[in-house]
Backbone as CSV, one residue per row, in Angstrom:
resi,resn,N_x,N_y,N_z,CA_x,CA_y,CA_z,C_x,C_y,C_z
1,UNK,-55.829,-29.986,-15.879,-55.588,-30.169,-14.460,-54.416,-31.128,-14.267
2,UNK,-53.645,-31.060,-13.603,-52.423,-31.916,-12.893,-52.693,-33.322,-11.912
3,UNK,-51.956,-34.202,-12.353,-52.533,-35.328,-11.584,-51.774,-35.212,-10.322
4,UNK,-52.056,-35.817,-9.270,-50.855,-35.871,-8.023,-49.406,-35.939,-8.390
5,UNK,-49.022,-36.659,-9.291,-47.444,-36.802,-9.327,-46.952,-35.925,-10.317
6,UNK,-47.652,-35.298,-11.273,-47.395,-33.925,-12.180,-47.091,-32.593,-10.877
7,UNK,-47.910,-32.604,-9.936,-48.047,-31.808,-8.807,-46.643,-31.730,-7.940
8,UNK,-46.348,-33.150,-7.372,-45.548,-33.549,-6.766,-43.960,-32.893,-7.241
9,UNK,-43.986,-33.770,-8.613,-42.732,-32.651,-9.422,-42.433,-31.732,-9.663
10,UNK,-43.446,-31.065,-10.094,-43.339,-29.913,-9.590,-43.153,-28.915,-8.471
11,UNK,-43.848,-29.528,-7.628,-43.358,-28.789,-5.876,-42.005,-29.161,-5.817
12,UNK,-41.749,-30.410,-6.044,-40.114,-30.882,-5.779,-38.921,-30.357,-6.766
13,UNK,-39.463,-29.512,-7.642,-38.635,-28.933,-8.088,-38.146,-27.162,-7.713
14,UNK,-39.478,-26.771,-7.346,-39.794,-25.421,-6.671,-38.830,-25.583,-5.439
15,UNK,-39.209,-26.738,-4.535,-38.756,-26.559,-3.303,-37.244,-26.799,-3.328
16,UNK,-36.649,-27.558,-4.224,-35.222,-27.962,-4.553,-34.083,-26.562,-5.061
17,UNK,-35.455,-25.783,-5.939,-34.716,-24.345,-6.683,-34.514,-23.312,-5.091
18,UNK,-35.662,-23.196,-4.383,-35.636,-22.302,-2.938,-34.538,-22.616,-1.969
19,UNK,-34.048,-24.528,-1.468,-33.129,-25.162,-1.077,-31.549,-24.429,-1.681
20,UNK,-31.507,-24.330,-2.620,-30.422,-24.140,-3.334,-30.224,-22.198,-3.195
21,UNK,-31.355,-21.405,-3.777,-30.568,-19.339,-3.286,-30.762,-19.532,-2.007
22,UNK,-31.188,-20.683,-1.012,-31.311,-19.871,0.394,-29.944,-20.600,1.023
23,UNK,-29.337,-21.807,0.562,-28.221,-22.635,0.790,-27.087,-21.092,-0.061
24,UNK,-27.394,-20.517,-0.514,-26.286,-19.774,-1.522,-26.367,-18.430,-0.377
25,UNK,-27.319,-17.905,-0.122,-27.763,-16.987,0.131,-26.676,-17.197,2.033
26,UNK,-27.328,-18.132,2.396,-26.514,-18.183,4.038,-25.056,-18.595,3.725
27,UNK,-24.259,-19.055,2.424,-23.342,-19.241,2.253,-22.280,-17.480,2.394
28,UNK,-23.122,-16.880,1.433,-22.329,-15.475,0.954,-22.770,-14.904,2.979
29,UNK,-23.773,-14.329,3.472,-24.016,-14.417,4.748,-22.830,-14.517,5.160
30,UNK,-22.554,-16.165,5.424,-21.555,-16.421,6.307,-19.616,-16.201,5.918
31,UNK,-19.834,-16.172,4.616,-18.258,-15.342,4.240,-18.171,-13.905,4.727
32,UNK,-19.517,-12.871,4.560,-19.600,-11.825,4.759,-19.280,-11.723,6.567
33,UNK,-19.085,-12.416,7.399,-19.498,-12.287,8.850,-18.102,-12.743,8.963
34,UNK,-17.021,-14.013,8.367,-16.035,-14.224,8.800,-15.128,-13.446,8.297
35,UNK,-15.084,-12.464,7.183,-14.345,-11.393,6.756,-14.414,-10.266,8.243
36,UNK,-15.615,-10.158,8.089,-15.384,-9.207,9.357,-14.662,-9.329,10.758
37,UNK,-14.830,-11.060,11.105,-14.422,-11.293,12.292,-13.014,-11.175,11.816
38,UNK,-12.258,-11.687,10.891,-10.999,-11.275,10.753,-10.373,-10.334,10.658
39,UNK,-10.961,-9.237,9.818,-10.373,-8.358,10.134,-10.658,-7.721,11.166
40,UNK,-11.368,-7.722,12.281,-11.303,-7.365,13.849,-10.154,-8.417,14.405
41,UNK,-9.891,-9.712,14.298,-8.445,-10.174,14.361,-7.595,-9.509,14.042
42,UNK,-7.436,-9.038,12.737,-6.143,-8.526,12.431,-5.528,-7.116,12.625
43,UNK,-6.784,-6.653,13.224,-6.812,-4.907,13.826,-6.072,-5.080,15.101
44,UNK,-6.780,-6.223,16.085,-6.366,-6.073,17.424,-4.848,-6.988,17.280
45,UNK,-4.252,-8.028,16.452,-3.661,-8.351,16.114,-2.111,-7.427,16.553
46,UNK,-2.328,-6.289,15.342,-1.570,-5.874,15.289,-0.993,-4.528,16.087
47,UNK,-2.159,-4.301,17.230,-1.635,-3.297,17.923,-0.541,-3.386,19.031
48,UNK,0.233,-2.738,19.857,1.283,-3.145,20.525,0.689,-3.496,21.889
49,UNK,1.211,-4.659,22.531,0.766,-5.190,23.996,0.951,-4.154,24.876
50,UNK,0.709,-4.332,26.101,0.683,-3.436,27.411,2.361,-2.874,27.669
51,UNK,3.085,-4.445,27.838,4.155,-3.776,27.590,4.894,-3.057,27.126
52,UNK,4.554,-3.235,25.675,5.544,-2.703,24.389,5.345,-1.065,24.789
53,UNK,4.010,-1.128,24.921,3.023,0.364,25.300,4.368,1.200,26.355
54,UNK,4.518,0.175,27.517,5.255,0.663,28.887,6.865,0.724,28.616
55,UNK,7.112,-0.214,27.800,8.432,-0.027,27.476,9.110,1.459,26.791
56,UNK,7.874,1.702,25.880,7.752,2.712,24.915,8.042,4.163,25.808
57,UNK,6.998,4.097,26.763,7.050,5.373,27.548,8.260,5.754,28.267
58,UNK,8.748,4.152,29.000,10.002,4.520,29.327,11.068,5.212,28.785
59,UNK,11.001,4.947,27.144,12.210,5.177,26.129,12.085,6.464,26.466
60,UNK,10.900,6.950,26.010,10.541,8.119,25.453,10.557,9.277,26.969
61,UNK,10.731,8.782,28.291,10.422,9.643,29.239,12.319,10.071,29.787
């Protein structure tokens, strides 16, 4: 049988190992979510403004 502080170390090591894939786990999460927001930046980024749009038509009309 385990005395209280055999116990103790043990939980505190369990709970320290869970602290650490769920700290890893919301890490990858949150790279995965700012990749995306960027490249929705860099989509709308690069399309042409209202103008460019109006200028365009003009050329072309």
């Amino acid at each position: 049988m385990m005395t209280p502080d055999e116990f103790y170390a043990v939980y505190a090591l369990g709970f320290h190992a869970g602290e650490e894939t769920g700290y890893g786990r919301r890490l990858a999460e949150e790279e995965a979510m700012w990749a995306e927001l960027a490249e929705h930046v860099r989509k709308h980024a690069n399309m042409r403004t209202f103008a460019e749009i109006q200028q365009a038509r003009k050329e072309a009309a």
